[in-house]
DSSP file (Angstrom, degrees, kcal/mol; ACC not computed):
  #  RESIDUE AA STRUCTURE BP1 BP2  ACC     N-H-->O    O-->H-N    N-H-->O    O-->H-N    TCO  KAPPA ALPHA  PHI   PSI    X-CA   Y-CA   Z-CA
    1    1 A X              0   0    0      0, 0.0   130,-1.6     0, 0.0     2,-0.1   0.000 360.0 360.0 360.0 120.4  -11.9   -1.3   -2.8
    2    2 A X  E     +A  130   0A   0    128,-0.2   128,-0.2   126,-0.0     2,-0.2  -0.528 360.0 173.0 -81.1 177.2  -14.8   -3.2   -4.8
    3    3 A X  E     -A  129   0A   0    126,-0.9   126,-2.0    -2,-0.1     5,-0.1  -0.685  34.1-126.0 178.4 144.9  -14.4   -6.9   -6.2
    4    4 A X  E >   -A  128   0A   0    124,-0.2     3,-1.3    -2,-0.2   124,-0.2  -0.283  35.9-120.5 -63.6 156.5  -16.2   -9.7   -7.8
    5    5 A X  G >  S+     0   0    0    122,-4.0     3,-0.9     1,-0.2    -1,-0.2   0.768 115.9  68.4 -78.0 -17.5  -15.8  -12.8   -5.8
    6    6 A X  G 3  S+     0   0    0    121,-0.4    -1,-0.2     1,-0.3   122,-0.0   0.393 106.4  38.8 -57.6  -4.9  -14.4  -14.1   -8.7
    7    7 A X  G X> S+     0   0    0     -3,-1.3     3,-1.4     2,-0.0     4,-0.6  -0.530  72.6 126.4-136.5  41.2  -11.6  -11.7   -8.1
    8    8 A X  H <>  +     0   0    0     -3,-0.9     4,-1.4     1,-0.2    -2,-0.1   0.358  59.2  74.2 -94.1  33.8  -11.3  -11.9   -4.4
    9    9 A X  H 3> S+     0   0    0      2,-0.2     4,-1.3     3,-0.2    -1,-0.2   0.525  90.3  67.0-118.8 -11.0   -7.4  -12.7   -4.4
   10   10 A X  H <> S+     0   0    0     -3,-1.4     4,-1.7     2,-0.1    -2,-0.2   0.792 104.8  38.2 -40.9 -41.4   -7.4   -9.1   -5.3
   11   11 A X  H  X S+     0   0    0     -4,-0.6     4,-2.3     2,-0.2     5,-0.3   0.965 115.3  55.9 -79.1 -62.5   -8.7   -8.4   -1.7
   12   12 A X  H  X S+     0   0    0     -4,-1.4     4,-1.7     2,-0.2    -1,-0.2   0.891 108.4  43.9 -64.9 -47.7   -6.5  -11.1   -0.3
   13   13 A X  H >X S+     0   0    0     -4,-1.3     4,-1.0     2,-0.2     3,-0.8   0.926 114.9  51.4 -55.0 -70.7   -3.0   -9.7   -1.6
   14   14 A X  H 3< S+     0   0    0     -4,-1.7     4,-0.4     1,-0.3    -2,-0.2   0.586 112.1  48.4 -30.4 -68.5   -4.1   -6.2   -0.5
   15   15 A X  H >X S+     0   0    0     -4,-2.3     4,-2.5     2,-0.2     3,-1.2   0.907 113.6  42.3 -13.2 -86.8   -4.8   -7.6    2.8
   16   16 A X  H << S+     0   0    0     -4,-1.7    -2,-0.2    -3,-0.8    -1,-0.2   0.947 111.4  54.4 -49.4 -70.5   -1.7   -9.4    3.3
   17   17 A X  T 3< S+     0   0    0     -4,-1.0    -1,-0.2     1,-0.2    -2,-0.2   0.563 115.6  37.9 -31.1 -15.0    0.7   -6.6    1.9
   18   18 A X  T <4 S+     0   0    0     -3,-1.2    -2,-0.2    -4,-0.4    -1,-0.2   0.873  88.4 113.0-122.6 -49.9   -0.4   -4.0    4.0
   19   19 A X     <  +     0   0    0     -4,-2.5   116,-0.1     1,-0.1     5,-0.1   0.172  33.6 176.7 -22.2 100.2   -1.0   -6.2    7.4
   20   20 A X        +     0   0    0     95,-0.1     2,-0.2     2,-0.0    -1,-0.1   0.489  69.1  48.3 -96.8  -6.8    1.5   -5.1    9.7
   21   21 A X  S    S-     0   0    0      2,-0.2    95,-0.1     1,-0.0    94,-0.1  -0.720  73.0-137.4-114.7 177.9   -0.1   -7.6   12.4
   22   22 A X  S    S+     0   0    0     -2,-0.2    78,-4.8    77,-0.1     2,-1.4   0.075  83.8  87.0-118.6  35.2   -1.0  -11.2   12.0
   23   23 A X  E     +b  100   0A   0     76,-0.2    94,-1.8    92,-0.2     2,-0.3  -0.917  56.9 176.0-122.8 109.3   -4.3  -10.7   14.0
   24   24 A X  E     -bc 101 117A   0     76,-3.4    78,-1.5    -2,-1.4     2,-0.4  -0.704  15.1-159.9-149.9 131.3   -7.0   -9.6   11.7
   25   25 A X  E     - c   0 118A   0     92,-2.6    94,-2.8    -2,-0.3     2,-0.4  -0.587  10.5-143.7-112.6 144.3  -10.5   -9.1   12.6
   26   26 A X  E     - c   0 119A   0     -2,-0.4    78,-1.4    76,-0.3    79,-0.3  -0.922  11.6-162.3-135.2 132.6  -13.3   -9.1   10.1
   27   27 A X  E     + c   0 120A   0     92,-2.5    94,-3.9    -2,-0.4     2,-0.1  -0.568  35.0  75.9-111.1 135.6  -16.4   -6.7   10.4
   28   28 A X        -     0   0    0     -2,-0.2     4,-0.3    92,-0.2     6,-0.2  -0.088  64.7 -42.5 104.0 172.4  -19.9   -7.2    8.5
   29   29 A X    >   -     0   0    0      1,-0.2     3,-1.5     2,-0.1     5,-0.3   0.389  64.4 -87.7 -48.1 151.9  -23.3   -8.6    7.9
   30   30 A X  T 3  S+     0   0    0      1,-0.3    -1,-0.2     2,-0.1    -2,-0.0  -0.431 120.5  16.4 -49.0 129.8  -24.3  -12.1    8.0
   31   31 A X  T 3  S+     0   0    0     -3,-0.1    -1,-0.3     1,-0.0    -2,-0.1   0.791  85.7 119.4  71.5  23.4  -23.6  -13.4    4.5
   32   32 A X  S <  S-     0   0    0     -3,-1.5    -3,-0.1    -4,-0.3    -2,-0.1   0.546  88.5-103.4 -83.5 -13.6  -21.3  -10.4    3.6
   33   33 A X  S  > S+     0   0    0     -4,-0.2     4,-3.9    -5,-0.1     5,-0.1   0.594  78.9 132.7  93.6  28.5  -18.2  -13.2    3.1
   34   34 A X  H  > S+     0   0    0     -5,-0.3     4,-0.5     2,-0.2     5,-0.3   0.965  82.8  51.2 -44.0 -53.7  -16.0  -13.0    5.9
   35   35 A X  H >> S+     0   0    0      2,-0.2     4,-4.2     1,-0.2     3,-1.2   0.957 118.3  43.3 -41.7 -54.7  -16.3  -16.8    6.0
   36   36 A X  H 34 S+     0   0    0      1,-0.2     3,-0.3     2,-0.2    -2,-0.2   0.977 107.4  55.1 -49.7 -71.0  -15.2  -16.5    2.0
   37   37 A X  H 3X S+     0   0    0     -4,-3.9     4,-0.5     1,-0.3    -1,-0.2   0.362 107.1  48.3 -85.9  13.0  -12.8  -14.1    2.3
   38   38 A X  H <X S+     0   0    0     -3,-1.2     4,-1.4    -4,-0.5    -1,-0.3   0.675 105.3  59.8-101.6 -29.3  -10.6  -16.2    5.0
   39   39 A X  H >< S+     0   0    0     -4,-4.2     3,-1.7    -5,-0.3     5,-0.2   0.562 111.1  46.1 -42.0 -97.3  -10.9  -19.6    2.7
   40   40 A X  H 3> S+     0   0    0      1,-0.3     4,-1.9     2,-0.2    -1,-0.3   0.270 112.6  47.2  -5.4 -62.3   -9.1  -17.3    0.4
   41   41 A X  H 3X S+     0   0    0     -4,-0.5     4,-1.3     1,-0.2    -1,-0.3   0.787 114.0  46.6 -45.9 -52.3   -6.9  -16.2    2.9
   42   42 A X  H <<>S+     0   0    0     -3,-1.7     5,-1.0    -4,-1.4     3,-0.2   0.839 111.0  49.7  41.9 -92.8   -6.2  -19.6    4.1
   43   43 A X  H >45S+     0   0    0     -5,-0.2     3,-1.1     1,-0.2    -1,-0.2   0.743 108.1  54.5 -47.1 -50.6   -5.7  -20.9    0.9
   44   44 A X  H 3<5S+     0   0    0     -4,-1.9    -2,-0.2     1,-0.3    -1,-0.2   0.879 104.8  55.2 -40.0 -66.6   -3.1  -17.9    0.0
   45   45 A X  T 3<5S-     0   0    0     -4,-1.3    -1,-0.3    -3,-0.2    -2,-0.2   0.126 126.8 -98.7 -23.8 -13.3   -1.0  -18.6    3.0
   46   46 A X  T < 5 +     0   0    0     -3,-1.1    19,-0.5     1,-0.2    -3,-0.2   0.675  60.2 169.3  80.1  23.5   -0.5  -22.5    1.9
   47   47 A X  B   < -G   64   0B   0     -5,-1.0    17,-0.2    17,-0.2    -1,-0.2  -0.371  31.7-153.1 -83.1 158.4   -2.9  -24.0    3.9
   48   48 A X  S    S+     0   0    0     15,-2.9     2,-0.3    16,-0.0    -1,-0.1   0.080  72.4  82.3-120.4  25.9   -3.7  -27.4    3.4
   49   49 A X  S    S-     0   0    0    -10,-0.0     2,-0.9     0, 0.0    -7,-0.0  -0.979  75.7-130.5-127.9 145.3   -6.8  -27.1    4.5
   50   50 A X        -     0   0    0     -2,-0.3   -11,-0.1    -8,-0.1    -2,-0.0  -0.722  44.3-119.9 -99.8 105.1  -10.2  -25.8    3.1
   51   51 A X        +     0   0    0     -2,-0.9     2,-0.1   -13,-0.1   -11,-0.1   0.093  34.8 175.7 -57.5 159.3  -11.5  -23.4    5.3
   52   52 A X        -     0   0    0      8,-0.1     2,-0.4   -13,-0.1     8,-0.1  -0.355  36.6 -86.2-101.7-175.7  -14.8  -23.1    7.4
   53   53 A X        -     0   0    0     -2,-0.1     2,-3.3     6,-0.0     3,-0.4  -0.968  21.1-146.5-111.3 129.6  -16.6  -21.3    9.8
   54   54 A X    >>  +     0   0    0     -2,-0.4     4,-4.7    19,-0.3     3,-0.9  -0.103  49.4 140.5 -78.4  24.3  -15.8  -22.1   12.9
   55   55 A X  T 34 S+     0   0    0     -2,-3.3    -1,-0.3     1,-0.4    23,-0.1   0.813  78.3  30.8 -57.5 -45.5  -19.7  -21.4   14.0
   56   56 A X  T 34 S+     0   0    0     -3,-0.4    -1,-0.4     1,-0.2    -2,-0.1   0.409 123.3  45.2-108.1   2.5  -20.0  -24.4   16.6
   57   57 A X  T <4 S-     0   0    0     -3,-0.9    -2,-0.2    -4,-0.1    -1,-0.2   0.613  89.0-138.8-117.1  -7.7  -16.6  -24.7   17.7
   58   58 A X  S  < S+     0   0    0     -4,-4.7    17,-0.8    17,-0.1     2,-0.2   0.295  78.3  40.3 112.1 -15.8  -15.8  -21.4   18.3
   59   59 A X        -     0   0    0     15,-0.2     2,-0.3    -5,-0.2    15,-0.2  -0.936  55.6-170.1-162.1 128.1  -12.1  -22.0   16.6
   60   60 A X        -     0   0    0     13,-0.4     2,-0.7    -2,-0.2    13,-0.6  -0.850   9.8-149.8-133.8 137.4  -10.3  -23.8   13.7
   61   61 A X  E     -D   72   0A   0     -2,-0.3     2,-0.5    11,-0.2    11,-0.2  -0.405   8.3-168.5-102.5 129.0   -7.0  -24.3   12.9
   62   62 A X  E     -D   71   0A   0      9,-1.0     9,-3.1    -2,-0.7     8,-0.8  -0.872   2.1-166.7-114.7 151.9   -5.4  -24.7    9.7
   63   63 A X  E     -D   69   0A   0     -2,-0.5   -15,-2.9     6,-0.2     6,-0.2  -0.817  24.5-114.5-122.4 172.3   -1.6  -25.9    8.4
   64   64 A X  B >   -G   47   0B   0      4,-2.0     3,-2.2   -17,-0.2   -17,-0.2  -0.011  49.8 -79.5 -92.7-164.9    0.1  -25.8    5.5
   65   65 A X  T 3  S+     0   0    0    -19,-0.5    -1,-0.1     1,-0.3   -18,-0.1   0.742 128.7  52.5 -87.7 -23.3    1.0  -28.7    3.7
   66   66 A X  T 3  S-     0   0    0      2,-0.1    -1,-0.3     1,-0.0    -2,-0.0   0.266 119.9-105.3 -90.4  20.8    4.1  -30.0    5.6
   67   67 A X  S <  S+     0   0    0     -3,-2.2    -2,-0.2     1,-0.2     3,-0.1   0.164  74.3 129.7  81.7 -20.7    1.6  -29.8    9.2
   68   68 A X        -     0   0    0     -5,-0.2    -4,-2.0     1,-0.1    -1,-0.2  -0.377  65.7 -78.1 -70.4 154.9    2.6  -27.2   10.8
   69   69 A X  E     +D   63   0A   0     -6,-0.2    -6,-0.2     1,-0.2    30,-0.1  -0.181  49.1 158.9 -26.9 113.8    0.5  -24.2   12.2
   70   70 A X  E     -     0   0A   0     -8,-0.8    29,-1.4     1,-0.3     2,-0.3   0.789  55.4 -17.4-114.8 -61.9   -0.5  -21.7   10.0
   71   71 A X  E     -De  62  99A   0     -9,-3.1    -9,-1.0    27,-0.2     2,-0.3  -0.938  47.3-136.3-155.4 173.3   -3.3  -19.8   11.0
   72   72 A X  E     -De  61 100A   0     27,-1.5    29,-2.1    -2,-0.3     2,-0.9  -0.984  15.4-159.9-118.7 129.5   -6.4  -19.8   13.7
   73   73 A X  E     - e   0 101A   0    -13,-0.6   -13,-0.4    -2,-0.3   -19,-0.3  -0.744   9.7-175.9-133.5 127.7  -10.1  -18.7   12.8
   74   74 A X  E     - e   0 102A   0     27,-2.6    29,-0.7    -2,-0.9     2,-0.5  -0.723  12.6-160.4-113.7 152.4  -12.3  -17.8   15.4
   75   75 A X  E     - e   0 103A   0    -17,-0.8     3,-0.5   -21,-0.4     4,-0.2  -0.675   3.2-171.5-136.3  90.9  -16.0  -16.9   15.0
   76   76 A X    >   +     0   0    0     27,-1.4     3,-1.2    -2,-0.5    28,-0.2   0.603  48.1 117.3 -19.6 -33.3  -17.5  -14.9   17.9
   77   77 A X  T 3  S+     0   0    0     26,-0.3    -1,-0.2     1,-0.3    27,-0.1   0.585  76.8  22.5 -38.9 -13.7  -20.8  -15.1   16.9
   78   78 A X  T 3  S+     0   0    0     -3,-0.5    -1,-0.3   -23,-0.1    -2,-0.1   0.537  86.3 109.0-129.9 -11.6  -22.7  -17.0   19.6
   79   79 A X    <   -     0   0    0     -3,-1.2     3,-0.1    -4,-0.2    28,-0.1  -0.316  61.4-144.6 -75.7 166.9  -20.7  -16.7   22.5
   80   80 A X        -     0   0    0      1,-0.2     2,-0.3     2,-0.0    -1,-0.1   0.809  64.8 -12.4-102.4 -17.9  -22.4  -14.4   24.9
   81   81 A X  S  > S-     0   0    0      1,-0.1     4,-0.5    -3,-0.0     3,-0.5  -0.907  71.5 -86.4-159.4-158.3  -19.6  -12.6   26.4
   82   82 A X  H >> S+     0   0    0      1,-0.3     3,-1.7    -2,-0.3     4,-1.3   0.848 112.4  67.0 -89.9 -22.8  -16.1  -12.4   26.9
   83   83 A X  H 3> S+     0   0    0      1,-0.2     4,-2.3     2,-0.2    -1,-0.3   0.784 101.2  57.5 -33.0 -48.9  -15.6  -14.5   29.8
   84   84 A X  H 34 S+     0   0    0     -3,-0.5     4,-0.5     2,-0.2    -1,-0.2   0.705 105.2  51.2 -34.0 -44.3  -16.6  -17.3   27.0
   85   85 A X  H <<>S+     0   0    0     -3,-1.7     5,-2.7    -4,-0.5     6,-0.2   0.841 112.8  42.9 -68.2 -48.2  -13.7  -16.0   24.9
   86   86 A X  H ><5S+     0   0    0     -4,-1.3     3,-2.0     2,-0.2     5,-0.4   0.942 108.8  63.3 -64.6 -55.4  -11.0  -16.3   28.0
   87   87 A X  T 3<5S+     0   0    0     -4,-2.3    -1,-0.2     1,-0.3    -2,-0.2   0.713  96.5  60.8 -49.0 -35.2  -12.6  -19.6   28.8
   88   88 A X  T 3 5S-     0   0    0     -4,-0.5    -1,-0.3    -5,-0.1    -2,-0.2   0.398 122.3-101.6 -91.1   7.9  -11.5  -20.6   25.7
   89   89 A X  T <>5 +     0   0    0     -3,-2.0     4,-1.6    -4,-0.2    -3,-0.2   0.730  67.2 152.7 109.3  39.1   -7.8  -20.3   26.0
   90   90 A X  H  >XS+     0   0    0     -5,-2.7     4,-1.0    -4,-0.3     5,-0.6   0.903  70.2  62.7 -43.7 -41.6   -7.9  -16.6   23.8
   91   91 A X  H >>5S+     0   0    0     -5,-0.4     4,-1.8    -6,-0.2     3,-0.6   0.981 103.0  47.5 -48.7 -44.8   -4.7  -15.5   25.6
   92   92 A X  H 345S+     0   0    0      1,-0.3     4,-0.3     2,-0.2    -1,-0.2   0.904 108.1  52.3 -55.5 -44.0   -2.7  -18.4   24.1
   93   93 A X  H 3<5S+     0   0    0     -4,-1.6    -1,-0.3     1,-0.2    -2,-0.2   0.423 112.0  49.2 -80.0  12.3   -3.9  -17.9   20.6
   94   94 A X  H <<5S+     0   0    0     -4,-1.0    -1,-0.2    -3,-0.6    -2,-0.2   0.602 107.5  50.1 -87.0 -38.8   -2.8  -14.4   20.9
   95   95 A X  S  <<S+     0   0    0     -4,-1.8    -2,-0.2    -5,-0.6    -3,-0.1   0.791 100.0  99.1 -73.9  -2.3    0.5  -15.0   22.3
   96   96 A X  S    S-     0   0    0     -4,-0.3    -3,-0.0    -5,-0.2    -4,-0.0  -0.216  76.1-122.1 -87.4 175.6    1.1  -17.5   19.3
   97   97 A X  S    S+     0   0    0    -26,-0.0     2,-0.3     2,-0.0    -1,-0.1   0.672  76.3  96.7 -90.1   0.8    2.8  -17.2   16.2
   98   98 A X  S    S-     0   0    0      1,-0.1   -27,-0.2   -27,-0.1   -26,-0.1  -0.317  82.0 -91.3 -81.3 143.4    0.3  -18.0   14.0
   99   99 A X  E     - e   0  71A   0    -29,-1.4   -27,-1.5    -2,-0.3     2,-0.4  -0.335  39.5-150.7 -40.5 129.8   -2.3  -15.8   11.9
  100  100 A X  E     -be  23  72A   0    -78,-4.8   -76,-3.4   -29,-0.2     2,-0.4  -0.939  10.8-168.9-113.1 140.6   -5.5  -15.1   13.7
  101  101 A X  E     -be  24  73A   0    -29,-2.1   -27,-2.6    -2,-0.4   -76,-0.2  -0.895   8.4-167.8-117.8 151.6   -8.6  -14.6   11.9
  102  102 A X  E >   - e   0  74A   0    -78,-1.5     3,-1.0    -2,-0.4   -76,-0.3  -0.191   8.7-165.7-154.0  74.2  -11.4  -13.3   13.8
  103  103 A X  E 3  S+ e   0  75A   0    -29,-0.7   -27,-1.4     1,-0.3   -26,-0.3  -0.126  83.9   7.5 -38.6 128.3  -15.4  -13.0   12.9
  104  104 A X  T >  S+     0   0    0    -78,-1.4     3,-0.7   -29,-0.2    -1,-0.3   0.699  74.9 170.7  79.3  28.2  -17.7  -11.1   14.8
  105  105 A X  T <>  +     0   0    0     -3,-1.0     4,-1.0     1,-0.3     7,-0.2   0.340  62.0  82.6 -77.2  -2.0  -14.6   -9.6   16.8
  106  106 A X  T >4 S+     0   0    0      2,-0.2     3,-4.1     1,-0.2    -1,-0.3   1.000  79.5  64.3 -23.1 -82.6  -17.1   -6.9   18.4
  107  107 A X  T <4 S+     0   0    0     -3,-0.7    -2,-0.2     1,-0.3    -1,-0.2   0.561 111.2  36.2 -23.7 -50.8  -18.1   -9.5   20.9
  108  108 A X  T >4 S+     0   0    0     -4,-0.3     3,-1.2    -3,-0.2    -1,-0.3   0.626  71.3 139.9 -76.2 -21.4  -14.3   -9.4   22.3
  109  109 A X  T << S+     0   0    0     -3,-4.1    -1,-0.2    -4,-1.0    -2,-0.1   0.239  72.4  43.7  13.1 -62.9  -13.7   -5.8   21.9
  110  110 A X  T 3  S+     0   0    0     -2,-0.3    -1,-0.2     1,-0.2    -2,-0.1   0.884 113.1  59.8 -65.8 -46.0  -11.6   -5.3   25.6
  111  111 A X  S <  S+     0   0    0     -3,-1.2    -1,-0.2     2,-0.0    -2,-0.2   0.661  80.3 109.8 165.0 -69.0   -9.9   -8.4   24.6
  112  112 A X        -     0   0    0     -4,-0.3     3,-0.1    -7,-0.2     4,-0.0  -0.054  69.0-118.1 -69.9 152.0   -8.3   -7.3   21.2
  113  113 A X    >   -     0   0    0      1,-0.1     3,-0.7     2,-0.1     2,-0.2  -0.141  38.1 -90.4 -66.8 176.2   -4.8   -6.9   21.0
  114  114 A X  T 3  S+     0   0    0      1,-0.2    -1,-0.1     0, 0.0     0, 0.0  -0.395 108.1  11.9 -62.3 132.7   -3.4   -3.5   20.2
  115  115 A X  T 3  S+     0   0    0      1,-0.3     2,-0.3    -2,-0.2    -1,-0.2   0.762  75.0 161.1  64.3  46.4   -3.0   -2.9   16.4
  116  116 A X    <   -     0   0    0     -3,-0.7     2,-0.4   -95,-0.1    -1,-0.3  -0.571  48.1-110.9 -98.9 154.0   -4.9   -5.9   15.1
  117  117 A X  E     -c   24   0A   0    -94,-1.8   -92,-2.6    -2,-0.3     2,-0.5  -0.714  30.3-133.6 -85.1 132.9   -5.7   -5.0   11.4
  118  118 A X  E     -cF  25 134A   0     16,-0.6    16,-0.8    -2,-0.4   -92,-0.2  -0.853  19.1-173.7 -80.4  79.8   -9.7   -4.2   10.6
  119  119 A X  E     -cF  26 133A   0    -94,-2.8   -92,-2.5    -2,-0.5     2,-0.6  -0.573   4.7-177.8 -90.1 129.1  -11.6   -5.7    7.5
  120  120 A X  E     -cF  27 132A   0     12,-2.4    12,-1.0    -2,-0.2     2,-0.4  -0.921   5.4-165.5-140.0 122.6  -14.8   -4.4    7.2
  121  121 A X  E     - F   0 131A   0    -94,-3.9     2,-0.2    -2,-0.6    10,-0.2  -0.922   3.5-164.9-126.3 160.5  -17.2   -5.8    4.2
  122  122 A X  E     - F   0 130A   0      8,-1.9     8,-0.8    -2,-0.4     2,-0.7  -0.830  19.5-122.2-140.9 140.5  -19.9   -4.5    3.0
  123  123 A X  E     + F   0 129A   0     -2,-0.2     6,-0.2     6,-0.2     3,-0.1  -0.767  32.1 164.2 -75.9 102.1  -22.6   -6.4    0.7
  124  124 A X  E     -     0   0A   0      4,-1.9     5,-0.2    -2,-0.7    -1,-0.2   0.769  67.0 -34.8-116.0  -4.3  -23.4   -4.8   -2.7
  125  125 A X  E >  S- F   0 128A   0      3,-2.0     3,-6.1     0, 0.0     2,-0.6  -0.652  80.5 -68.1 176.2 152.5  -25.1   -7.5   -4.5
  126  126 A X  T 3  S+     0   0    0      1,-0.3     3,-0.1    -2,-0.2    -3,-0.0   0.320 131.5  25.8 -39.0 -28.3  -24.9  -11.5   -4.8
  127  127 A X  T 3  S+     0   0    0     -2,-0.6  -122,-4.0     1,-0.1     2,-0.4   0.396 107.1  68.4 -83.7 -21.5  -21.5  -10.9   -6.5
  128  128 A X  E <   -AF   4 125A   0     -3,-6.1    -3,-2.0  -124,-0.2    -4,-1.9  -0.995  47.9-175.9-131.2 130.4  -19.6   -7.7   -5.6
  129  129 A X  E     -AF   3 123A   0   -126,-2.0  -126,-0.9    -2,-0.4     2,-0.3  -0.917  11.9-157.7 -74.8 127.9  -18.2   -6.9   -2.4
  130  130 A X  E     -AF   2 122A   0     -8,-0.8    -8,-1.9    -2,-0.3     2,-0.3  -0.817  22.1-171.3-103.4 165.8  -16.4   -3.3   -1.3
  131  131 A X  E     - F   0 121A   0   -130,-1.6     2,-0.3    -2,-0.3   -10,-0.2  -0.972  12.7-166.1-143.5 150.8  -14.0   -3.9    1.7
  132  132 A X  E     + F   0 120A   0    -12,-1.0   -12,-2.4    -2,-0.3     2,-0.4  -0.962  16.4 175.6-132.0 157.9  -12.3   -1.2    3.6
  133  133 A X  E     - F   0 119A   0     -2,-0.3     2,-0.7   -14,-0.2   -14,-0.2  -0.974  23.8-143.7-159.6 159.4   -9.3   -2.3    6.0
  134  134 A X  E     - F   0 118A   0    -16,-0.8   -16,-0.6    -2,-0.4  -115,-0.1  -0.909   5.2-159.9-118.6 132.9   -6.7   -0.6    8.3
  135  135 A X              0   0    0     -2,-0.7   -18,-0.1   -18,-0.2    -1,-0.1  -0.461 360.0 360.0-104.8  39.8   -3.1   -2.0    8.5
  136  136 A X              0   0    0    -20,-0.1    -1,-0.1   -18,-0.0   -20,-0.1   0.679 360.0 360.0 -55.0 360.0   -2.3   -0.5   11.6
């Protein structure tokens, strides 16, 4: 699927409708719009929060507008291995009920659960994104 970002709430229904988990880990370049394409997500969901990236804390949680838990987004990107991931209480946010979002989810590889959904964007020019994604 291509899309403007101007249309990326195409990408985010798609997403969501076919997501048979609540774990989804998102694949591609720096500055391909993972970061982007979880606000959107976020946002979709009711969150009452405007998402980040989670670069220096490793984790951030957003809720929807009456507080409660909504979703987790974690961004892999600097830790150096997976021990780092564990350290950081990953088992809990897995067992939890909430959406997990997850950047750079290489780094954990052994780690991810069974049948986490795959996003992978790809850069085709300052505007247009294709995404490919598996709802396993």
């Amino acid at each position: 699927m291509i899309f403007h970002l101007t249309e990326i709430d195409k990408a985010v229904t798609a997403i969501l409708e076919s997501a048979k988990n609540k774990t989804i880990c998102f694949y591609g370049e720096m500055g391909a719009g993972k970061t982007t394409l979880i606000k959107a997500l976020v946002k979709e969901l009711g969150g009452d929060d405007q998402g980040s990236s989670p670069t220096f804390g490793l984790v951030n949680e957003y809720h929807n507008e009456n507080g409660e838990l909504l979703a987790y987004h974690f961004d892999f990107y600097r830790i150096e291995n997976e021990t780092e991931a564990l350290d950081l209480g990953l088992e809990d946010y897995l067992n939890s009920e909430a959406w997990l979002f997850m950047e750079w989810p290489g780094k954990i590889k052994s780690l991810l659960p069974e049948g986490a959904v795959t996003v992978y964007l790809h850069f085709i020019d300052e505007n247009t994104r294709s995404i490919e994604f598996s709802a396993v």
